[in-house]
N, C-alpha and C positions, 0 to 999 in steps of 0.2 A: 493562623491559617488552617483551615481545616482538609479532608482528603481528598472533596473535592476539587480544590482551588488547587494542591499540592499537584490532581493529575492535567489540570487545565493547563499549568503550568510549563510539566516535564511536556506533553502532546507539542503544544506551541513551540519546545524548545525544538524537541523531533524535526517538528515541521517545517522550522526556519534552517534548521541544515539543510535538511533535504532541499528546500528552495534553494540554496546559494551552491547547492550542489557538494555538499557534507551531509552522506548519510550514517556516519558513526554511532550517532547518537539514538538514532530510530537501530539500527543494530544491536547495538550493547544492549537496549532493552527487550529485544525478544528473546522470550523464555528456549532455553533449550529443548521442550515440548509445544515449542506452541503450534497452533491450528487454525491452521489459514481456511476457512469454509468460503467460496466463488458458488451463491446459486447460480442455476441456466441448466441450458442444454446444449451450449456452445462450446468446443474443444477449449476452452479456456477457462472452462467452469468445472469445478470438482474441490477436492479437499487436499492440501498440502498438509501433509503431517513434519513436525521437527524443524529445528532452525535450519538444520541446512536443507531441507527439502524447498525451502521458501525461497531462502538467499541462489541455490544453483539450479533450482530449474526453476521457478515462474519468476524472479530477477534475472534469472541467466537469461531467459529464452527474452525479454525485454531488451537487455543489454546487446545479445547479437543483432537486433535488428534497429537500434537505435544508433543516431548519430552522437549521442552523448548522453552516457549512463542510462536511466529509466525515466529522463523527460523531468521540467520542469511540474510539481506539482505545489500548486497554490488553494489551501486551506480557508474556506469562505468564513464557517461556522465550526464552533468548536461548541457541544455541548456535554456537561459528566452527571451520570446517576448512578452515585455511588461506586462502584470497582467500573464502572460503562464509561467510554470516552466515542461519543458521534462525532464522525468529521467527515463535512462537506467540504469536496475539495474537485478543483478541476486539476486535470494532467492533460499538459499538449506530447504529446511525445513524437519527436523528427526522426522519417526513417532515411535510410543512407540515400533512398533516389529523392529524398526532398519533400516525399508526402506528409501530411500532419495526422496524425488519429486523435484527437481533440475527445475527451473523456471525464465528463462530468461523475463521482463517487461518490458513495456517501459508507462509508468505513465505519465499524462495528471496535473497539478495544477493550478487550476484558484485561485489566490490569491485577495482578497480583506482587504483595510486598515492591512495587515500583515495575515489573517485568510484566509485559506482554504475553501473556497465556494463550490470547484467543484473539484472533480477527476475523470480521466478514467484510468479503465486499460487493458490493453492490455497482455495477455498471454496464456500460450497452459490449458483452461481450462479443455479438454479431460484429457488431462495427468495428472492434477490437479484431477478428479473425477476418473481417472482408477489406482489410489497409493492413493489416500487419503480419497476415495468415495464422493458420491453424499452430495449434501451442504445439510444440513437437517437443519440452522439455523433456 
């Protein structure tokens, strides 16, 4: 098995928590520095520095407004070059009065010795602040 396949791998395993609603595993792998980069100009767009800047404000602000955790998200495509992991993936995510913000992404993972250094993502963060409001982590 080479290091591609070893990340295609670990990403899928991620992934499959996170779908059945076990995100452990996508946790454990993010690096204690990693860097969350959001392009836009949308209050949901900016750059998370550090693991807990990730997990308690742009998780956090997810989690208060959802009815359960940060939404089902279901991974189309999985593609790796080299230390790079692309994932296309959609997120439904239910807010408490029942609306959907339905969210198609496509996620950037710079992977180091197994750990998650670096992510980007990519998605409609308008439509994300016009159903879910403005990030206020």
């Amino acid at each position: 098995m080479n290091r591609g396949e070893d990340i295609r791998g670990l990403v899928h395993e991620m992934f499959e928590g996170i779908r059945i609603g076990d995100p452990r595993l996508f946790l454990e792998r993010l690096h204690e520095d990693v860097v969350l980069t959001i392009p836009g100009s949308s209050s949901w767009c900016g750059v998370f520095e550090g693991r807990e800047a990730f997990i308690n404000a742009y998780l956090g602000r997810l989690r208060r407004s959802a009815t359960s955790g940060v939404g089902r998200l279901e991974p189309a495509r999985i593609l790796v070059d080299g230390d790079w992991a692309v994932i296309e993936s959609v997120n439904a995510l239910t807010l408490e009065d029942g609306r959907v913000n339905l969210n198609h992404y496509c996620m950037l993972f710079r992977f180091d010795e197994g750990m998650i250094v670096e992510m980007r993502q990519y998605f409609d963060t308008a439509g994300r602040e016009a159903v879910v409001g403005p990030f206020d982590g």
